[in-house]
Residue frames relative to the residue before (quaternion, step in Angstrom):
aa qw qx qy qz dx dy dz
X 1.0000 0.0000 0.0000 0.0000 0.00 0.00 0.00
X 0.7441 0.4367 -0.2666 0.4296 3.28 0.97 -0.35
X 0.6922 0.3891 -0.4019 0.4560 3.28 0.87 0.25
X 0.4693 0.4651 -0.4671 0.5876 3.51 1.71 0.87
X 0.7063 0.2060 -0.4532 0.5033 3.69 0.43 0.47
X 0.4493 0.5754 -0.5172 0.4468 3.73 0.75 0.56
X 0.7036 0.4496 -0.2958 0.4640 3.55 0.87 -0.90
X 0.5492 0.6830 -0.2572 0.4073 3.10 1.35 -1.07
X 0.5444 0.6933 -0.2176 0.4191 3.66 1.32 -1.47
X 0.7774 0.5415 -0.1091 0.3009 2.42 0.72 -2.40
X 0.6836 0.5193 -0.2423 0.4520 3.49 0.78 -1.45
X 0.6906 0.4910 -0.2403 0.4736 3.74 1.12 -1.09
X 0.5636 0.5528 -0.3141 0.5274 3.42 1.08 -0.15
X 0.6428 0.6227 -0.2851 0.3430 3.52 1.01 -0.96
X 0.7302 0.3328 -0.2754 0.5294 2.84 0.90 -2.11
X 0.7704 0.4998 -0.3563 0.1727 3.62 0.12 -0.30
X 0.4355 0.3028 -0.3686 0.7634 3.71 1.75 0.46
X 0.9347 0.1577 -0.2956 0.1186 3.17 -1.06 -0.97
X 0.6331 0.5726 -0.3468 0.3887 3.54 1.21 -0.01
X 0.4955 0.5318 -0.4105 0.5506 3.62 1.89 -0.34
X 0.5350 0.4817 -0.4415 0.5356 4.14 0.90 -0.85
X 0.8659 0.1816 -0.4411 0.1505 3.60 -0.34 -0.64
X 0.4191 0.7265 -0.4196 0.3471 3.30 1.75 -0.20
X 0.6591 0.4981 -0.2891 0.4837 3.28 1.17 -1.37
X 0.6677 0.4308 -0.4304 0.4281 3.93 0.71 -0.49
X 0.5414 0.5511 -0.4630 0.4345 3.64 1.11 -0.52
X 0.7717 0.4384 -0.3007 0.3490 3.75 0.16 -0.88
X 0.5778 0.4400 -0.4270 0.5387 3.65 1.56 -0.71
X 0.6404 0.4962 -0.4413 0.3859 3.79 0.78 0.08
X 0.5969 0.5824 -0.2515 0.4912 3.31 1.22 -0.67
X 0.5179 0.6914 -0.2406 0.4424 2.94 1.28 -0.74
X 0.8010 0.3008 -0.0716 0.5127 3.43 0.46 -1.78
X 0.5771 0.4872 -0.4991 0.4249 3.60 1.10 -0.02
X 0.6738 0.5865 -0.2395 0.3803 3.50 1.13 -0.82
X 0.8049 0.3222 -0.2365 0.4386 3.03 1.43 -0.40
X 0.4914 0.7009 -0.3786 0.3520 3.09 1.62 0.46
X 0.2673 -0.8023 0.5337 -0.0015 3.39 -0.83 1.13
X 0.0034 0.7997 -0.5900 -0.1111 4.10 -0.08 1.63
X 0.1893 -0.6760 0.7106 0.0477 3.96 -0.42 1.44
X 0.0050 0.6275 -0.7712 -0.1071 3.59 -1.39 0.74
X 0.1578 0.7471 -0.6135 0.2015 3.64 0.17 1.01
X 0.7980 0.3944 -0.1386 0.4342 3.32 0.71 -1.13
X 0.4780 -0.7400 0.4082 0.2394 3.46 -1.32 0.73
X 0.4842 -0.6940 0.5027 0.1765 3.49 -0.97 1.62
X 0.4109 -0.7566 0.5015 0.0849 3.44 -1.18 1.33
X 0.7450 -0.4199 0.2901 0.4297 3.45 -0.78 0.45
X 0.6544 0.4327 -0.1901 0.5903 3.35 0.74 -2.07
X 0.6223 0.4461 -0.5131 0.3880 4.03 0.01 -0.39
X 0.4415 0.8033 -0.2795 0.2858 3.42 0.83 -1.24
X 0.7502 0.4852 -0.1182 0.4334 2.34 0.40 -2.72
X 0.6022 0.6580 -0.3271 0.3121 3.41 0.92 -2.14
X 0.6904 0.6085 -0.2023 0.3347 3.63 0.62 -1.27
X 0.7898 0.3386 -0.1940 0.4733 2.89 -0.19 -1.62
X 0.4752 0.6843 -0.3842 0.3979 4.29 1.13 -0.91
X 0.6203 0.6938 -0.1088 0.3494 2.71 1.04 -2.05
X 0.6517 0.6480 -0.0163 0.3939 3.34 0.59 -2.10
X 0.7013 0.6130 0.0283 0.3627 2.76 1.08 -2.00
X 0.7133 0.4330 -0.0908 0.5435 3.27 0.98 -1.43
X 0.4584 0.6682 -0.3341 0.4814 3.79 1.35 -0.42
X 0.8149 0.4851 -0.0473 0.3135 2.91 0.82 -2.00
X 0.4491 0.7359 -0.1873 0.4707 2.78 2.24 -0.27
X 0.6901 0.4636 -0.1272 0.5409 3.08 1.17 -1.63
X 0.5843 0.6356 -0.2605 0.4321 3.64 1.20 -0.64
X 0.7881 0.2887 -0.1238 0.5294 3.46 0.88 -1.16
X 0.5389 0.5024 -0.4652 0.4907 3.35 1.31 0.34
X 0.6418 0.5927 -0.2965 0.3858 3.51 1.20 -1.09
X 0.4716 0.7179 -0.1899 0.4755 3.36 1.97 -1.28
X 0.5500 0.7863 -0.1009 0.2628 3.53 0.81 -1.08
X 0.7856 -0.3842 -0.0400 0.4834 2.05 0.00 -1.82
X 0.2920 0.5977 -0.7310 0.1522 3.73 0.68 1.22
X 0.7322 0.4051 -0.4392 0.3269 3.58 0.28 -0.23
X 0.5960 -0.5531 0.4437 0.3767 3.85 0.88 -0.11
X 0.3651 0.6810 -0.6030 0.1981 3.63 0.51 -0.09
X 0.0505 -0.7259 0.6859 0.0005 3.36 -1.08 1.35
X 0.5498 0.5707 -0.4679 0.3913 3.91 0.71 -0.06
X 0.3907 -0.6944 0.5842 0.1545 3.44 -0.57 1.10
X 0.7601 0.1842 -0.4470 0.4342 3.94 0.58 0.41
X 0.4693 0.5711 -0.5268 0.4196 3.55 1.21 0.67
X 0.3427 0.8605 -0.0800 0.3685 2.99 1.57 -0.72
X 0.7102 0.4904 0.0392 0.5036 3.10 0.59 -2.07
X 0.6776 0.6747 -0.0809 0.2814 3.00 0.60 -2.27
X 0.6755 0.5035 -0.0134 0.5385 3.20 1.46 -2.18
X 0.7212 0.2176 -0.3525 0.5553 3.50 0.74 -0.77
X 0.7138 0.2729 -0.5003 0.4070 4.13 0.28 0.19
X 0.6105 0.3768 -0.6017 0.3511 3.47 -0.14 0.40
X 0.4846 0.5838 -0.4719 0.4491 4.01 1.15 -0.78
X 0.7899 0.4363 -0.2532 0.3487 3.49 -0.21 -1.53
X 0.7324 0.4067 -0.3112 0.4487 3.41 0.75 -0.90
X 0.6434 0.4834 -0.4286 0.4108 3.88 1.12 -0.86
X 0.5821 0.5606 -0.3829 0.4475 3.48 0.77 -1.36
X 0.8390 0.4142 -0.2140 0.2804 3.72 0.34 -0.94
X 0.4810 0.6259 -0.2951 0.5383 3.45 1.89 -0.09
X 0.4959 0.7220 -0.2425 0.4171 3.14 1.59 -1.81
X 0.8606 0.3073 -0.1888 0.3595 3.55 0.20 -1.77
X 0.4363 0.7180 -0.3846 0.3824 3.68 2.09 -1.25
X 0.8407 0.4541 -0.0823 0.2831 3.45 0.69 -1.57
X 0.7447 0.3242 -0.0778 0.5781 3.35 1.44 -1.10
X 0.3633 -0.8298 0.4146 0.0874 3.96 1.65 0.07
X 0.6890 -0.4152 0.1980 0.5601 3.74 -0.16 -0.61
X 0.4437 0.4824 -0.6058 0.4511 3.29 0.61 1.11
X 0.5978 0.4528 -0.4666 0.4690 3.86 0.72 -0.52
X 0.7937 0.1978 -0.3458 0.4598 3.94 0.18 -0.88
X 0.4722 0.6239 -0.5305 0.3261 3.85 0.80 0.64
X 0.5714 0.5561 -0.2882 0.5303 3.24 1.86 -1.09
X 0.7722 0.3204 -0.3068 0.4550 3.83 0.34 -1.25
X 0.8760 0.1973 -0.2466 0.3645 4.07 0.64 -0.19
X 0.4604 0.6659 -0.5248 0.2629 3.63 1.44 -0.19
X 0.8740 0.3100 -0.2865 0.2408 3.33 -0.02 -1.42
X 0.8604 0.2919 -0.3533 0.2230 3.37 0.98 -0.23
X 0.1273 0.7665 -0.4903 0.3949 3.28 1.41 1.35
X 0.7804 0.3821 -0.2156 0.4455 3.59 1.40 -0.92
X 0.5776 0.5749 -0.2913 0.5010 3.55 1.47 0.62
């Protein structure tokens, strides 16, 4: 019987810290998405450039590995193929669209 009012504890204890923390992290995210403001007014530096497309780049990495192997690809120029069109799209993707591309692939569902 006591280790049915230990769970019992346990579960009441939960909803009452850890489910008010994540609501409360959900809204300080809402929060910053709502206040976040993407101005392309200003001119993009070389090293930002660079920062991007690297950036972009390294996704595209994780993408054409992920590509890979759920589908099985065992041909070393399909292979190839998959990581240079990933690395280069993923990395053009971010060069061009900045923090609207990784606002598009991680804002919204970071808040779900």
């Amino acid at each position: 019987m006591s280790n049915l009012f230990g769970a019992h504890w346990c579960m009441m204890m939960a909803q009452q810290f850890i489910q008010p923390g994540r609501a409360q992290a959900r809204r300080l995210i809402q929060g910053r998405q709502a206040d976040m403001r993407i101005v392309d007014d200003h001119e993009v530096s070389k090293s930002e450039q660079v920062t991007r497309f690297v950036c972009g780049a390294l996704l595209g990495v994780v993408f054409a590995v992920a590509i890979t192997y759920k589908f099985d690809v065992s041909s070393l120029i399909w292979k190839t193929g998959i990581a240079l069109v990933s690395i280069l799209g993923w990395g053009i993707l971010a060069l061009v669209q900045g923090d609207r591309f990784w606002l598009a692939i991680f804002g919204s569902s970071r808040l779900r």
